[in-house]
N, C-alpha and C positions, 0 to 999 in steps of 0.2 A: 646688417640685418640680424636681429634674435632670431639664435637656433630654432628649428622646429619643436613643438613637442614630441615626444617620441609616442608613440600610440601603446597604447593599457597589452599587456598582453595576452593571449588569449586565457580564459578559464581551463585549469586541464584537469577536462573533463576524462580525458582516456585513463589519465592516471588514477585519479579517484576511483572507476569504477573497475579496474584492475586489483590496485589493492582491497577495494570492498571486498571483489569477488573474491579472492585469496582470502580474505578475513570469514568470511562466510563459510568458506569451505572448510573451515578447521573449529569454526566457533558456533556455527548456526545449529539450531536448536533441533533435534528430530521430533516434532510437530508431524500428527496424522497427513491435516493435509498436505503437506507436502509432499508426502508422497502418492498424489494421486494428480490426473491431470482430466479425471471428468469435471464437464462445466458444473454439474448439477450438486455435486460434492463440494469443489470449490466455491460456488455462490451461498452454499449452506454455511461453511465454514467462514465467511466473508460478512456475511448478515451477524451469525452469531457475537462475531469477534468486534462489535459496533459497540461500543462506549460498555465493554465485558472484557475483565480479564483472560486472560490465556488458559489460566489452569481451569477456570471456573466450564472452560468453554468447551475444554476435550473431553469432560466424561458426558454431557450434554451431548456437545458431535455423534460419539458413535452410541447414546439411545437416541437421539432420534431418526438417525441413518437407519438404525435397524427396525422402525417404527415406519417410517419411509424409505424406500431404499432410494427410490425412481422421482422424478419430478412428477410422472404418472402417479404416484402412490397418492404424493399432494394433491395433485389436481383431482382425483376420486374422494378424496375426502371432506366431511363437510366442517368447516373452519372452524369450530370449536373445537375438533379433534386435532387440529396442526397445533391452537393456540394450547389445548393443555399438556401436548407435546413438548411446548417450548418450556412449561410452567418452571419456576426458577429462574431463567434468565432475564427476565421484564423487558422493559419495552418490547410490546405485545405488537404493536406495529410492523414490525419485522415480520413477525409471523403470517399477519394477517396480508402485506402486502407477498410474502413469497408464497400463498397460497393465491390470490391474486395472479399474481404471476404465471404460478402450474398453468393453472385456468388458460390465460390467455395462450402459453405456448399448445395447451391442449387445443383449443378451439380455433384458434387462426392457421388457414389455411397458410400464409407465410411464412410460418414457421414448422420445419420437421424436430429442432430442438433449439435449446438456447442457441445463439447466434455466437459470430466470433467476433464481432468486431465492436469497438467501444460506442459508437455512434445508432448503433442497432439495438445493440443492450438498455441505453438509455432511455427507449422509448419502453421499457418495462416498466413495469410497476412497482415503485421505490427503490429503483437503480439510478444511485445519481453518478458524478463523474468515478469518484474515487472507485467505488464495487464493478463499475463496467472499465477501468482500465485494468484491474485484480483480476477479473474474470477473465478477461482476454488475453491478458498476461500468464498468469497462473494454469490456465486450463488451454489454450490455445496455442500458447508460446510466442505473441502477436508481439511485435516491437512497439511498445506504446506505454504513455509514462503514467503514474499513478501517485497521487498524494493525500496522504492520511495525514495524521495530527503528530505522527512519529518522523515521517520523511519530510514536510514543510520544517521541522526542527533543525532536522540535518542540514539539509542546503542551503537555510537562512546562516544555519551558523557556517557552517564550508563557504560557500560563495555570496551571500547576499545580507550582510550583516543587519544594514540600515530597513530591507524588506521587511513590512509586516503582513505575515499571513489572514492578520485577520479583516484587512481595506480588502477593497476588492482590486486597487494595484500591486499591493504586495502577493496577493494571491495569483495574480496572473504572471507575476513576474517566478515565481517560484514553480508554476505550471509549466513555464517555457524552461527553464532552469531544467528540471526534470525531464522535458525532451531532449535536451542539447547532452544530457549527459548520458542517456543510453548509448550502450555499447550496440555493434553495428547490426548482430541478429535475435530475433527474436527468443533464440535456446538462451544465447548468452544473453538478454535482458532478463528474464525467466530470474538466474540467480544475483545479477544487479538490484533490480526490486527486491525481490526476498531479502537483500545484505543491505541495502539499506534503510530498511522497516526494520530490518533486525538491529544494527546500529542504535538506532533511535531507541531502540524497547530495552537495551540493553546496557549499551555505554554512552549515549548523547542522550540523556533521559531530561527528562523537565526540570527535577532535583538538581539533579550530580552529571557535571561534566566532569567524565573520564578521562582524560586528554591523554593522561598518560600509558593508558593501552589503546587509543583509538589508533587505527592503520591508516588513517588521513591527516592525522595531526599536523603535519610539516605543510598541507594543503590547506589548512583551516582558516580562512578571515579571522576569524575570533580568537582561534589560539593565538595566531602569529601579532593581532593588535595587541594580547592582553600582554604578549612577552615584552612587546616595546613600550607600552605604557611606565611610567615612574612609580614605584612604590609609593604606597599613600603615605602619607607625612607621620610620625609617631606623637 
């Protein structure tokens, strides 16, 4: 009889989000929000930071915190004042749905404030997956996984090389990817997420693969194929 195959083994995921979190903690960036864990702070910082650079974002962040403090501030205010609050950042939509939003957490009696949970958040007004797994994450500390256009990068290249983010099977497979690899609590996913959105923004960029200082390299689908691949011919 032919031997069996021996079966794939498993993805290791504990070790990738171990070294993230060690890499995070000596390389990640001191970013406002992060040091806060109000939802209404976070979802501000989380809109803003939508197809907006980082620098462009933090002197933005704290004038319009100080113009709104409260999601009350937003919901009292009438949307031309939220939208010329945002003025500079564009996409005005943002704006107009987190004022949208105030609204609704002001006026529905179901809600005493943003919600914790990703499934709740979504039924807000321009909350799609990624900003309601950030929020819940970020502000909550909820164990739940979140993919932006920096973490779909990472995991396609770590684990899923052939995935593409942009079908809607590649996307779901990389949604599942990102659950399996959260670490087991909530605190500890907290800086899993944050290190590898930082990863992505930092050393697994779109450009430039870093390989050579990334803390998963030895884990990486992509690095480890491109090592075995043959030199291209001269």
């Amino acid at each position: 009889m032919p031997p069996k195959p021996r079966p794939s083994p498993a993805p290791p995921y504990a070790e990738f989000s171990r070294r993230l979190r060690r890499w995070f903690q000596k390389h990640g960036r001191d970013l406002p929000w992060r040091q806060t864990r109000d939802p209404y702070r976070v979802l501000v910082s989380e809109l803003m930071l939508q197809q907006t650079q980082v620098s462009r974002v933090i002197d933005y962040y704290h004038d319009f915190l100080e113009t709104f403090p409260t999601l009350d501030h937003v919901a009292d205010a009438p949307p031309s004042r939220v939208t010329k609050a945002w003025a500079g950042l564009g996409y005005y939509a943002r704006a107009r749905n987190l004022h949208k939003l105030a609204r609704e957490i002001r006026d529905n009696e179901e809600y005493d404030t943003l919600p914790a949970e990703p499934t709740a958040l979504r039924r807000l007004p321009g909350v799609g997956a990624y900003t309601a797994g950030a929020v819940a994450s970020f502000a909550f500390e909820r164990r739940t996984p979140l993919v932006d256009t920096n973490v779909a990068r990472v995991l396609r290249r770590v684990f899923a090389p052939e995935a593409d983010p942009k079908t809607t099977a590649g996307s779901k497979a990389i949604w599942v990817i990102a659950e399996q690899a959260l670490p087991r609590t909530g605190k500890a996913s907290w800086t899993h997420n944050q290190a590898v959105m930082e990863l992505g923004a930092l050393v697994c960029t779109a450009r430039i693969k870093r390989c050579e200082v990334c803390p998963v390299d030895t884990l990486c689908a992509t690095r480890q194929g491109e090592k075995s691949s043959p030199p291209p011919a001269r």
